[in-house]
PyMOL CGO cylinders between C-alpha atoms (Angstrom):
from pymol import cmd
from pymol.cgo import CYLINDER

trace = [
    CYLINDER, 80.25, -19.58, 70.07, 78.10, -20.56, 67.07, 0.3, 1, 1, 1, 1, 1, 1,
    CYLINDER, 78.10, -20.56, 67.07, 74.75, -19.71, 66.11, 0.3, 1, 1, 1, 1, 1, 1,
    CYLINDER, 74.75, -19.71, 66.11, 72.58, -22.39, 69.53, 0.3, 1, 1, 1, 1, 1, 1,
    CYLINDER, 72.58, -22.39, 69.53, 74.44, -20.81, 71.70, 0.3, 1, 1, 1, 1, 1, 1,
    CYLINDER, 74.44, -20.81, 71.70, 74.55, -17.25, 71.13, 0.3, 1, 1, 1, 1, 1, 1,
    CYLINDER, 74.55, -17.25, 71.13, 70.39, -17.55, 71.23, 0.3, 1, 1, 1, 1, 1, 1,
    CYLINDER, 70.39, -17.55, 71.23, 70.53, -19.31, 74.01, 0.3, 1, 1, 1, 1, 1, 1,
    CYLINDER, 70.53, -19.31, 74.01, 72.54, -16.92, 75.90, 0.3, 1, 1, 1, 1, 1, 1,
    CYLINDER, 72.54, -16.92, 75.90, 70.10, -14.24, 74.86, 0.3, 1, 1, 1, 1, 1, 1,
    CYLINDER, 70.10, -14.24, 74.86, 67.38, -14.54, 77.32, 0.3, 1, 1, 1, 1, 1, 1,
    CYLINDER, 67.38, -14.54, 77.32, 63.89, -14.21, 76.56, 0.3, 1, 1, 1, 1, 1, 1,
    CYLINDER, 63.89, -14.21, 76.56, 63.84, -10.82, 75.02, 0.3, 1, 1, 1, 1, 1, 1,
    CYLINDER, 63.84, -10.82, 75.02, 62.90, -11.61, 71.41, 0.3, 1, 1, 1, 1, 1, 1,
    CYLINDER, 62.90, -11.61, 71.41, 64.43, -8.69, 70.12, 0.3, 1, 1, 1, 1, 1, 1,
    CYLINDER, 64.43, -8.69, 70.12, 67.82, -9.76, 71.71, 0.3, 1, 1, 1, 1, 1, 1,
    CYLINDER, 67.82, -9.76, 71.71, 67.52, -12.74, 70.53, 0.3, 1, 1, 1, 1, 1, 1,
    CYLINDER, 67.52, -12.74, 70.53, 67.39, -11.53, 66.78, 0.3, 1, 1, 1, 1, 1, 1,
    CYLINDER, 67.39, -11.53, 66.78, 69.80, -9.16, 66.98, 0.3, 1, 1, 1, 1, 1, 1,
    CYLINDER, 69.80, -9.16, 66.98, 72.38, -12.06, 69.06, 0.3, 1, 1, 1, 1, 1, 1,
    CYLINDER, 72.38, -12.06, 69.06, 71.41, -14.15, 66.26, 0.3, 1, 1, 1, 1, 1, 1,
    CYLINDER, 71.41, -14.15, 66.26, 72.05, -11.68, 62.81, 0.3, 1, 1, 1, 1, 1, 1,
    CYLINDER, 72.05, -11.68, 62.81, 75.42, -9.81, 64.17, 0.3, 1, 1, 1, 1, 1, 1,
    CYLINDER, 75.42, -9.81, 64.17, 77.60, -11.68, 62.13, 0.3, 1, 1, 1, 1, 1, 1,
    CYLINDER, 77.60, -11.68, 62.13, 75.79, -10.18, 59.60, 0.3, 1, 1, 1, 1, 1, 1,
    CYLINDER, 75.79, -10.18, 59.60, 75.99, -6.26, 60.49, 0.3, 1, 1, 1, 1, 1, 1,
    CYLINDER, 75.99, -6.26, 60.49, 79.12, -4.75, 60.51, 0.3, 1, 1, 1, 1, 1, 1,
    CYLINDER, 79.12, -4.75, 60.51, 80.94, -2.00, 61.90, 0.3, 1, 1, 1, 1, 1, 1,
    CYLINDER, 80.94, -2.00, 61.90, 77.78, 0.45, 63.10, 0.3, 1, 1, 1, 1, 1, 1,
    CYLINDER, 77.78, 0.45, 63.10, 75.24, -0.23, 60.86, 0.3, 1, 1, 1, 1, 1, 1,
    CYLINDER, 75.24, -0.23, 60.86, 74.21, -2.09, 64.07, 0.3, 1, 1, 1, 1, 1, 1,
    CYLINDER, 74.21, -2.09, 64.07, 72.83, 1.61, 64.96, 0.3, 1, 1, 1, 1, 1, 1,
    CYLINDER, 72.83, 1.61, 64.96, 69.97, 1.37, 61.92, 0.3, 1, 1, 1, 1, 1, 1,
    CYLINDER, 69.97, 1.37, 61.92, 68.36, -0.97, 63.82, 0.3, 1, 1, 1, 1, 1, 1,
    CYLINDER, 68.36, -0.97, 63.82, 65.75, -0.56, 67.36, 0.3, 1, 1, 1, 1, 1, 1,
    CYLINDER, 65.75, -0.56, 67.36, 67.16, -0.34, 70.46, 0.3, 1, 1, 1, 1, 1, 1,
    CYLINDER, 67.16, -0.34, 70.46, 66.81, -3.42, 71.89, 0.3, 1, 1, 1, 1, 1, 1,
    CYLINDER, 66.81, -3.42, 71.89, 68.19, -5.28, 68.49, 0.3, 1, 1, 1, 1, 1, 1,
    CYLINDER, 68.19, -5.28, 68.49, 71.37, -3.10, 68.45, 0.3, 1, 1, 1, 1, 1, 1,
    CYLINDER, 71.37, -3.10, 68.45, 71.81, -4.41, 72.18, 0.3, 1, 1, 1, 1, 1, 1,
    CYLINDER, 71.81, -4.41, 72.18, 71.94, -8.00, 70.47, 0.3, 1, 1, 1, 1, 1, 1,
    CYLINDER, 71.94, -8.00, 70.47, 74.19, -7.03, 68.15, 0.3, 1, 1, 1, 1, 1, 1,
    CYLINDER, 74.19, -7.03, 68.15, 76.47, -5.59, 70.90, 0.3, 1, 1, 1, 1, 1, 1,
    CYLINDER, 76.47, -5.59, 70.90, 76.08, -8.85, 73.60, 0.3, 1, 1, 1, 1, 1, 1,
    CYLINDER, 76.08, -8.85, 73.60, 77.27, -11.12, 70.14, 0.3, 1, 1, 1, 1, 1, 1,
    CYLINDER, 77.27, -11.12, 70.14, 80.27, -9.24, 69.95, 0.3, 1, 1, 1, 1, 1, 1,
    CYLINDER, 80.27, -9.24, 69.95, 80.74, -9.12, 73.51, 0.3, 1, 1, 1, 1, 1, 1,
    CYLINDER, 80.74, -9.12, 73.51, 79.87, -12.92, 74.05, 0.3, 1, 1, 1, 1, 1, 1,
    CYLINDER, 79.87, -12.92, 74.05, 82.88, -13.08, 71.00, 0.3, 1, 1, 1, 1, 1, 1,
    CYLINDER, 82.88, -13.08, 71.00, 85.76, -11.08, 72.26, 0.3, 1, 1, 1, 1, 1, 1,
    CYLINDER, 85.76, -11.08, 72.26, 85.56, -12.80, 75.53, 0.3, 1, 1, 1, 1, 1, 1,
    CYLINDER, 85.56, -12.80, 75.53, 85.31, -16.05, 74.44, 0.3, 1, 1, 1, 1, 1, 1,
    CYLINDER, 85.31, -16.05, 74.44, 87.99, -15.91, 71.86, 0.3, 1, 1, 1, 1, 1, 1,
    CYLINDER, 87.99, -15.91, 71.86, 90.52, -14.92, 74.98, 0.3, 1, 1, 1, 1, 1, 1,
    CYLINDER, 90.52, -14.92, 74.98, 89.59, -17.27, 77.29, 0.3, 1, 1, 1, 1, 1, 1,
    CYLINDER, 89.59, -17.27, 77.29, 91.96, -19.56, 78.34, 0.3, 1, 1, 1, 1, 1, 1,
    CYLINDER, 91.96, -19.56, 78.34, 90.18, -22.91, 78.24, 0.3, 1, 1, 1, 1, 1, 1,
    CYLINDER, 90.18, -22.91, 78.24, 88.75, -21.93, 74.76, 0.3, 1, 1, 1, 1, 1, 1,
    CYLINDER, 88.75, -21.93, 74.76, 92.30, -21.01, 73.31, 0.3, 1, 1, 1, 1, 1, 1,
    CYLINDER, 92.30, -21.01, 73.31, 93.62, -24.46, 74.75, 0.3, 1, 1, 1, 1, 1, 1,
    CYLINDER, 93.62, -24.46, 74.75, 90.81, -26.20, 72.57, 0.3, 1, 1, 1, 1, 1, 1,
    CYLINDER, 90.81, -26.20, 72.57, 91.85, -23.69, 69.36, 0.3, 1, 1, 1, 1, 1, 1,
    CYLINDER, 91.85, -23.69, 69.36, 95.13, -24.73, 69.97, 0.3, 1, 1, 1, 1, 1, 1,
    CYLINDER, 95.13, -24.73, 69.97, 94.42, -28.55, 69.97, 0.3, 1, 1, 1, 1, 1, 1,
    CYLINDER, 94.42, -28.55, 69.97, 93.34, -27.78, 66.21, 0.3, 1, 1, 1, 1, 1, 1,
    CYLINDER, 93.34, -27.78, 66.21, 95.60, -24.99, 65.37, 0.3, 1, 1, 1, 1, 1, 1,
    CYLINDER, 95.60, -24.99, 65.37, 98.65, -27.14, 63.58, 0.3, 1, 1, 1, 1, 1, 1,
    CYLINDER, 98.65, -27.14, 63.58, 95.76, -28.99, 60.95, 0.3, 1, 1, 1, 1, 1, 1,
    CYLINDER, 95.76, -28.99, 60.95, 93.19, -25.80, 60.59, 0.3, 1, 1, 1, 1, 1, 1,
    CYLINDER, 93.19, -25.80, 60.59, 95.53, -22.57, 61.58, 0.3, 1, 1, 1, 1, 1, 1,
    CYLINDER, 95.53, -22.57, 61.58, 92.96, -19.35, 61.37, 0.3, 1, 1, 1, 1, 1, 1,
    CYLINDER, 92.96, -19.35, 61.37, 89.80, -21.83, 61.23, 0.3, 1, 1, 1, 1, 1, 1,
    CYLINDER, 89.80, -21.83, 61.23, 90.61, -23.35, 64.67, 0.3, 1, 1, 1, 1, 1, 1,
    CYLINDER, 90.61, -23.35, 64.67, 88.39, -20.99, 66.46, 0.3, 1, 1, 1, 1, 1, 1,
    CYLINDER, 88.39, -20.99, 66.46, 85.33, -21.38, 63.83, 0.3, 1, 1, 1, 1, 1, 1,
    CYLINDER, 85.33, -21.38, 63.83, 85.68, -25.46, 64.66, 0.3, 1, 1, 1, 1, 1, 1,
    CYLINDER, 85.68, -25.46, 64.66, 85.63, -25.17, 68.13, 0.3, 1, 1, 1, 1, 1, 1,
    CYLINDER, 85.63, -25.17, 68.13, 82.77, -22.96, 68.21, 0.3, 1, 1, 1, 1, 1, 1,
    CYLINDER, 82.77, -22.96, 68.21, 80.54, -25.58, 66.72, 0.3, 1, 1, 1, 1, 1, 1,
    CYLINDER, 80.54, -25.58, 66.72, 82.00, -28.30, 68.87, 0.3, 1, 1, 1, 1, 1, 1,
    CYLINDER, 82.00, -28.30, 68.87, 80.89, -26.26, 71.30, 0.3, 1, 1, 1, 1, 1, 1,
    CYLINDER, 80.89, -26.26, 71.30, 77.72, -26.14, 70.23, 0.3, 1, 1, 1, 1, 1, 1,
    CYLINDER, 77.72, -26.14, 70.23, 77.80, -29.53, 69.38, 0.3, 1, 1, 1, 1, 1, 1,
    CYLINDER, 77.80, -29.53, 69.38, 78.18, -29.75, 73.24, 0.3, 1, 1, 1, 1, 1, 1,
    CYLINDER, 78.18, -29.75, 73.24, 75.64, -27.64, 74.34, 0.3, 1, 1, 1, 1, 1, 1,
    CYLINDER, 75.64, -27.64, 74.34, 73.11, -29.52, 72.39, 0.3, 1, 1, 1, 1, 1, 1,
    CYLINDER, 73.11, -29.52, 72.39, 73.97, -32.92, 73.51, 0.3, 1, 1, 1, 1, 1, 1,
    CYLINDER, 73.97, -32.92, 73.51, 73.74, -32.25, 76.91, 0.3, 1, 1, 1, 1, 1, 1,
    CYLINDER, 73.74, -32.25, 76.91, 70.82, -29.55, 76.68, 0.3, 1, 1, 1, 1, 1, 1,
    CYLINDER, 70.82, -29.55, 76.68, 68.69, -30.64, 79.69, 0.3, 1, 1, 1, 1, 1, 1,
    CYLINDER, 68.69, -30.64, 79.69, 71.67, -29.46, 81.52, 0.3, 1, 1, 1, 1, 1, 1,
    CYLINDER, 71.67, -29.46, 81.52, 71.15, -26.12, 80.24, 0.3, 1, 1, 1, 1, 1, 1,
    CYLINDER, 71.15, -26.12, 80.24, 67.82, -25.43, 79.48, 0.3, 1, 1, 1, 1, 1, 1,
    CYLINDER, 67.82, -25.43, 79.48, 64.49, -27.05, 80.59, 0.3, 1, 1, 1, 1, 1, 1,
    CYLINDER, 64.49, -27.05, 80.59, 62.75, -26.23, 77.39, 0.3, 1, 1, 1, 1, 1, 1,
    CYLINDER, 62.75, -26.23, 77.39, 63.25, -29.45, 75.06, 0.3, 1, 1, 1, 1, 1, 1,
    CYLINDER, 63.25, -29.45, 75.06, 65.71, -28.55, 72.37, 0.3, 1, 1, 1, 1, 1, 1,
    CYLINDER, 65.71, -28.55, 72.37, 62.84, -29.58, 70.20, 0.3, 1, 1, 1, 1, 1, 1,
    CYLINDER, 62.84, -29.58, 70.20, 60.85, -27.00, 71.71, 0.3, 1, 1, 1, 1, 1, 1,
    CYLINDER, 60.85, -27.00, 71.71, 63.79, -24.25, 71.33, 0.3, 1, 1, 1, 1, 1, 1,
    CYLINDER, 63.79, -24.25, 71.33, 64.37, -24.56, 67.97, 0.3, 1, 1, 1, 1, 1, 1,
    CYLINDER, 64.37, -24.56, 67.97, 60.86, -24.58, 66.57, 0.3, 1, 1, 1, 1, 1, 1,
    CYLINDER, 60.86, -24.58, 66.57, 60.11, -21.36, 68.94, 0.3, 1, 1, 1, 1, 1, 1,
    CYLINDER, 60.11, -21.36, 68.94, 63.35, -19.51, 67.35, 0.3, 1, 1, 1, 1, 1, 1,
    CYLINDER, 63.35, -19.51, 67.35, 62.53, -20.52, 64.23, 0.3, 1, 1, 1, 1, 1, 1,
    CYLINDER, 62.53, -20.52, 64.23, 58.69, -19.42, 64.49, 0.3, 1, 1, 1, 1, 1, 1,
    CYLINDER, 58.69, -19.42, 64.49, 60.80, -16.30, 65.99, 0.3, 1, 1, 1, 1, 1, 1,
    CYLINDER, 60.80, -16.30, 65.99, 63.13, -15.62, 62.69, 0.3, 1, 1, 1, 1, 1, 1,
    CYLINDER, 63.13, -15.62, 62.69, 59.60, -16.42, 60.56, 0.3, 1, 1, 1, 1, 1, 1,
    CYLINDER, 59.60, -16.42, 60.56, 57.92, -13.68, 62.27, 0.3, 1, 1, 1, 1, 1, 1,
    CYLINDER, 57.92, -13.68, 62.27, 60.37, -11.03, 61.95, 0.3, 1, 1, 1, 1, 1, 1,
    CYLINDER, 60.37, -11.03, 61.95, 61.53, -11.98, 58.07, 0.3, 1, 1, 1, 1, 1, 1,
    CYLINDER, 61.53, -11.98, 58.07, 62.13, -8.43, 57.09, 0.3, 1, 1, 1, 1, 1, 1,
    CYLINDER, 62.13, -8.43, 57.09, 64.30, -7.09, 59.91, 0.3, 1, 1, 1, 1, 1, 1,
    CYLINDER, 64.30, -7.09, 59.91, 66.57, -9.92, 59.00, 0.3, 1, 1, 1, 1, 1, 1,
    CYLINDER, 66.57, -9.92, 59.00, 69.48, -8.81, 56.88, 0.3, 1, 1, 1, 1, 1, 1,
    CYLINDER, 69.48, -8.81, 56.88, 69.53, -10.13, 53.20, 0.3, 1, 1, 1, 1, 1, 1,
    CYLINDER, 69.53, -10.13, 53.20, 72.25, -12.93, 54.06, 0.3, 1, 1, 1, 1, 1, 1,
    CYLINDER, 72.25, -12.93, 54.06, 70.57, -14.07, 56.66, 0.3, 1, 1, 1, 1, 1, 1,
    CYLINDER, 70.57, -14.07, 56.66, 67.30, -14.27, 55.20, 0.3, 1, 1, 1, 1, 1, 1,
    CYLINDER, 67.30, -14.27, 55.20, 68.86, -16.11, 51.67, 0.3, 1, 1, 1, 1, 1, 1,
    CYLINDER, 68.86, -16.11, 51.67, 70.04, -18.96, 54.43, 0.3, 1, 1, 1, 1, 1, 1,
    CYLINDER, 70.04, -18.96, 54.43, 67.37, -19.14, 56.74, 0.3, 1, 1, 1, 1, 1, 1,
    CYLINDER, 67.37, -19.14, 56.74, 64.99, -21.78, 54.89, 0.3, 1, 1, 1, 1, 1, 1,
    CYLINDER, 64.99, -21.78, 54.89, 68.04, -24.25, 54.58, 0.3, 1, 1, 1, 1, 1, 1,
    CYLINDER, 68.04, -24.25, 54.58, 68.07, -23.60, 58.25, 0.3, 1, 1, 1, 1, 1, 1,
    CYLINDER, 68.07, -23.60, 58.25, 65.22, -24.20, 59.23, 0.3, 1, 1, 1, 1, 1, 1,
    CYLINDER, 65.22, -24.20, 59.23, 64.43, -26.88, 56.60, 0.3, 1, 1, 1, 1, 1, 1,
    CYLINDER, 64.43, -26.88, 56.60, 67.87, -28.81, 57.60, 0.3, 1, 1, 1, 1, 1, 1,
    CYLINDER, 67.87, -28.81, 57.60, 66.90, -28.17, 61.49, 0.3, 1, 1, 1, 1, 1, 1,
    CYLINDER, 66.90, -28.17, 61.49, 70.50, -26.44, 62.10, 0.3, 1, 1, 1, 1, 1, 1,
    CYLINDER, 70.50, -26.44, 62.10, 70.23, -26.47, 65.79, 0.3, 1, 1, 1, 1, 1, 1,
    CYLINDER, 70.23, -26.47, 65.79, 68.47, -29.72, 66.28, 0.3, 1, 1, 1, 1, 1, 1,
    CYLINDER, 68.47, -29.72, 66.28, 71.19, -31.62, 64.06, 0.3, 1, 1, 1, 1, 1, 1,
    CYLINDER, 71.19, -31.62, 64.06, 74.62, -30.11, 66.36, 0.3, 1, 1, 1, 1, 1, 1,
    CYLINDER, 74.62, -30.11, 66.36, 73.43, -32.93, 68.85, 0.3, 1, 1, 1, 1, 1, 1,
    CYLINDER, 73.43, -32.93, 68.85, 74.60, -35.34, 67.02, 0.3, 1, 1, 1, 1, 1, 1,
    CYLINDER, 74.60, -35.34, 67.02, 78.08, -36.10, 65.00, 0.3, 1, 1, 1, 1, 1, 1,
    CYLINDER, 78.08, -36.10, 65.00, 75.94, -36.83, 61.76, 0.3, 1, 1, 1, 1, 1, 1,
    CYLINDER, 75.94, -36.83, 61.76, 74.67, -33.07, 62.16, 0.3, 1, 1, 1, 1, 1, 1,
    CYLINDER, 74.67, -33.07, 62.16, 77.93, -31.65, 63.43, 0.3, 1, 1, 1, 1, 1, 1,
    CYLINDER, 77.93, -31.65, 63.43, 80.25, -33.01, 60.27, 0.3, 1, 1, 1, 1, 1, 1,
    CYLINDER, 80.25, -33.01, 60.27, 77.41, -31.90, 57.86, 0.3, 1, 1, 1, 1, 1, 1,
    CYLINDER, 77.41, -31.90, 57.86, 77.83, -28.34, 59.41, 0.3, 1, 1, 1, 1, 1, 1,
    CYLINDER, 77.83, -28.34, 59.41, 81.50, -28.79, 59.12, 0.3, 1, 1, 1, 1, 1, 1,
    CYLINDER, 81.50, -28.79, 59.12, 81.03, -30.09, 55.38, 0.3, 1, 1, 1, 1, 1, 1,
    CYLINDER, 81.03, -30.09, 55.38, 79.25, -27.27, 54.43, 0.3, 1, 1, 1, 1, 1, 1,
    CYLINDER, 79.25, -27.27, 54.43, 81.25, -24.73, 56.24, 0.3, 1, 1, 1, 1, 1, 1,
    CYLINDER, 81.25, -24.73, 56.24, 84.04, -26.36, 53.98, 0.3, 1, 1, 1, 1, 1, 1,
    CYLINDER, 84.04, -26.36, 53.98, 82.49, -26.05, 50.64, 0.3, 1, 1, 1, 1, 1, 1,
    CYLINDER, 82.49, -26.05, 50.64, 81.89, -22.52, 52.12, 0.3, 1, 1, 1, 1, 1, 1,
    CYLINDER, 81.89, -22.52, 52.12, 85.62, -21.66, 51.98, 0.3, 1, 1, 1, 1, 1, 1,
    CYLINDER, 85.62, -21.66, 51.98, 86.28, -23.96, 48.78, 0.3, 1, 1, 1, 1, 1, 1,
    CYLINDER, 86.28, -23.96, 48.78, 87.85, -26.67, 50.48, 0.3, 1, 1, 1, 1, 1, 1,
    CYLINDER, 87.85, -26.67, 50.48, 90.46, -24.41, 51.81, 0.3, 1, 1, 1, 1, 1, 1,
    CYLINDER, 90.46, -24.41, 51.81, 90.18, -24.95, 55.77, 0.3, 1, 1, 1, 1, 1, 1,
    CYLINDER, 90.18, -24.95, 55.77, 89.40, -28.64, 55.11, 0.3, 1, 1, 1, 1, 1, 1,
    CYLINDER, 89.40, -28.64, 55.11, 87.10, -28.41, 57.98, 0.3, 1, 1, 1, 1, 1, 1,
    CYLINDER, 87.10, -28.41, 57.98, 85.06, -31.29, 57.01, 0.3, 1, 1, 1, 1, 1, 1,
    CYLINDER, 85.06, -31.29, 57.01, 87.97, -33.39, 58.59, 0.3, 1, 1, 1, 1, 1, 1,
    CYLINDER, 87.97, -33.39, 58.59, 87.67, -31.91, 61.71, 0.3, 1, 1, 1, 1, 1, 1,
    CYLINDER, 87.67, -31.91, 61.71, 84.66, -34.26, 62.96, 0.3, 1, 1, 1, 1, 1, 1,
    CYLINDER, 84.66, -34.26, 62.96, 87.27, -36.84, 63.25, 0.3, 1, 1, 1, 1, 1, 1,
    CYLINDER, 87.27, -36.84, 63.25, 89.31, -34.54, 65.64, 0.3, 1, 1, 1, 1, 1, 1,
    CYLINDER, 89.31, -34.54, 65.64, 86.17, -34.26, 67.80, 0.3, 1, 1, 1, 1, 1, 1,
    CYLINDER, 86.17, -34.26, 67.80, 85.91, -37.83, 67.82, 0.3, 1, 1, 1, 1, 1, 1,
    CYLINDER, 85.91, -37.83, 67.82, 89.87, -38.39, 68.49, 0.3, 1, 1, 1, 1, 1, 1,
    CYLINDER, 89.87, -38.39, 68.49, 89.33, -35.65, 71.81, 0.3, 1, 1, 1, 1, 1, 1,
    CYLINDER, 89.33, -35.65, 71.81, 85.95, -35.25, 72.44, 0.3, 1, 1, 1, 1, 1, 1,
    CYLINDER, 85.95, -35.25, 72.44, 86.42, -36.18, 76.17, 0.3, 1, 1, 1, 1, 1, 1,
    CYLINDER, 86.42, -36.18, 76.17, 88.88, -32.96, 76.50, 0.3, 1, 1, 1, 1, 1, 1,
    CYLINDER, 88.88, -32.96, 76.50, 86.55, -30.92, 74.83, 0.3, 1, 1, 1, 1, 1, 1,
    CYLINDER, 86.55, -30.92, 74.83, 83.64, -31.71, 76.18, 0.3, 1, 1, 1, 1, 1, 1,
    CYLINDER, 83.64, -31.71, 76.18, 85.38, -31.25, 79.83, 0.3, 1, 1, 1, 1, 1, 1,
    CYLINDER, 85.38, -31.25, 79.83, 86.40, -27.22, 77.95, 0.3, 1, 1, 1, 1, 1, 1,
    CYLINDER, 86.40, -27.22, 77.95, 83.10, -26.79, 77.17, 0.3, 1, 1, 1, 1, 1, 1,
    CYLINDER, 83.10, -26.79, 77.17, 81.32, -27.78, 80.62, 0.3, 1, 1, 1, 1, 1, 1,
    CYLINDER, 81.32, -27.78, 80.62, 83.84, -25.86, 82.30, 0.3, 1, 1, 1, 1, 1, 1,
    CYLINDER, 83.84, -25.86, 82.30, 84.15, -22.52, 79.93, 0.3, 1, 1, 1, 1, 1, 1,
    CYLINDER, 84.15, -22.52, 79.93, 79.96, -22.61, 79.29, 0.3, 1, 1, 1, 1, 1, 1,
    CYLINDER, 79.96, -22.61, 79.29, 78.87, -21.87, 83.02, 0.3, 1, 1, 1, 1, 1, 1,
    CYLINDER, 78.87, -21.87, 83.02, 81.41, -19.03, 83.01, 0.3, 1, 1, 1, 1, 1, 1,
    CYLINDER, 81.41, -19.03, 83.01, 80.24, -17.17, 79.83, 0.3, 1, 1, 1, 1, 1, 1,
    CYLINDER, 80.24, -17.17, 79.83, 76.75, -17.73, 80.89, 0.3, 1, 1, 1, 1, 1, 1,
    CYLINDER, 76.75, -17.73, 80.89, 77.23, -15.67, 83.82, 0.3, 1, 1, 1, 1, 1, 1,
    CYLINDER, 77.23, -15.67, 83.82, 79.48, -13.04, 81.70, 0.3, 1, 1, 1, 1, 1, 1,
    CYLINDER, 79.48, -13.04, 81.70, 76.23, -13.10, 79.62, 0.3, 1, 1, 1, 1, 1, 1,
    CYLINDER, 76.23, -13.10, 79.62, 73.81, -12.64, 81.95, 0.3, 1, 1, 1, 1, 1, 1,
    CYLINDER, 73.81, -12.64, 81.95, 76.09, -9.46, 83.62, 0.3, 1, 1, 1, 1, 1, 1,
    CYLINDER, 76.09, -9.46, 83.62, 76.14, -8.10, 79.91, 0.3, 1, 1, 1, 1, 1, 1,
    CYLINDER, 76.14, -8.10, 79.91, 72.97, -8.14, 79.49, 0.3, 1, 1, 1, 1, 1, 1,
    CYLINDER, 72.97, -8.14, 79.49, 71.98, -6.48, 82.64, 0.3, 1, 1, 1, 1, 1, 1,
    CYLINDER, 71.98, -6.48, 82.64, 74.24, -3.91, 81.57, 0.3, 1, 1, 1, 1, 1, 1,
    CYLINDER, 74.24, -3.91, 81.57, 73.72, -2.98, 77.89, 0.3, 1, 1, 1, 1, 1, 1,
]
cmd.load_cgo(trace, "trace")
């Protein structure tokens, strides 16, 4: 899952929610420099990872892409995803996704210098951009993809995956609505647990 919804399958906990949000950044166990309850969103992102990387309906949407994008397949199809999850967000939420986004944002704002260095270098083209807001729509999702493209020097031509997404987006969206319930509940469990 990309960046919408690992927050969103944080909970409430602010500190969760930071530490969902800046795993990608913290490897190995330097997650253990950090409080508590930040390490614990450190360890639901990688949890909220593994299992969604094995699941079944996730690795029949990776495989959809697999022959064009090999290795990148799985980085696509989480932002489809969460392409997915914002365009049908009053499914999933009944804060406005308006709402959402300005709160995290106010959230990452407030807690600049627990943020590692990577993430705070990118967070004002985040927030400026309105990441989250734009995956509703295929304008925001193949700027995402464009950029993630530039970010691996036009290797994984990912900027031509929005037209993939277009070509199936009724069989992923039916992926998504049926893997997202499931990995909500796996989330909720995990975080009960951690």
């Amino acid at each position: 899952m990309n960046f919408l919804a690992h927050i969103h399958l944080s909970g409430t906990n602010e500190e969760l929610i930071i530490g969902n949000f800046i795993a990608d950044s913290i490897k190995g166990k330097k997650y253990l420099t950090y409080p508590k309850p930040i390490q614990k969103g450190i360890l639901l992102h990688r949890e909220i990872d593994t299992y969604t990387d094995a699941h079944p309906i996730v690795r029949k949407s990776t495989a959809r892409l697999f022959k064009n994008y090999s290795h990148y397949s799985g980085v696509i199809v989480d932002i489809y995803y969460d392409h997915f999850l914002a365009a049908n967000w009053k499914d999933y939420s009944d804060i406005p996704l308006e709402n959402f986004t300005a709160n995290f944002y106010r959230l990452l704002q407030n807690n600049f210098d627990v943020l590692p260095a990577t993430v705070q270098r990118f967070m004002p083209y985040m927030i400026k951009q309105n990441w989250l807001l734009s995956y509703a729509s295929l304008d925001g999702i193949a700027r995402i993809l464009y950029q993630m493209n530039v970010r691996t020097k036009n290797v994984a031509q990912m900027d031509k995956a929005v037209g993939d997404l277009k070509e199936h987006y009724a069989d992923f969206e039916d992926e998504f609505r049926t893997f997202f319930p499931e990995l909500q509940e796996f989330s909720r469990q995990k975080i009960a647990s951690l």
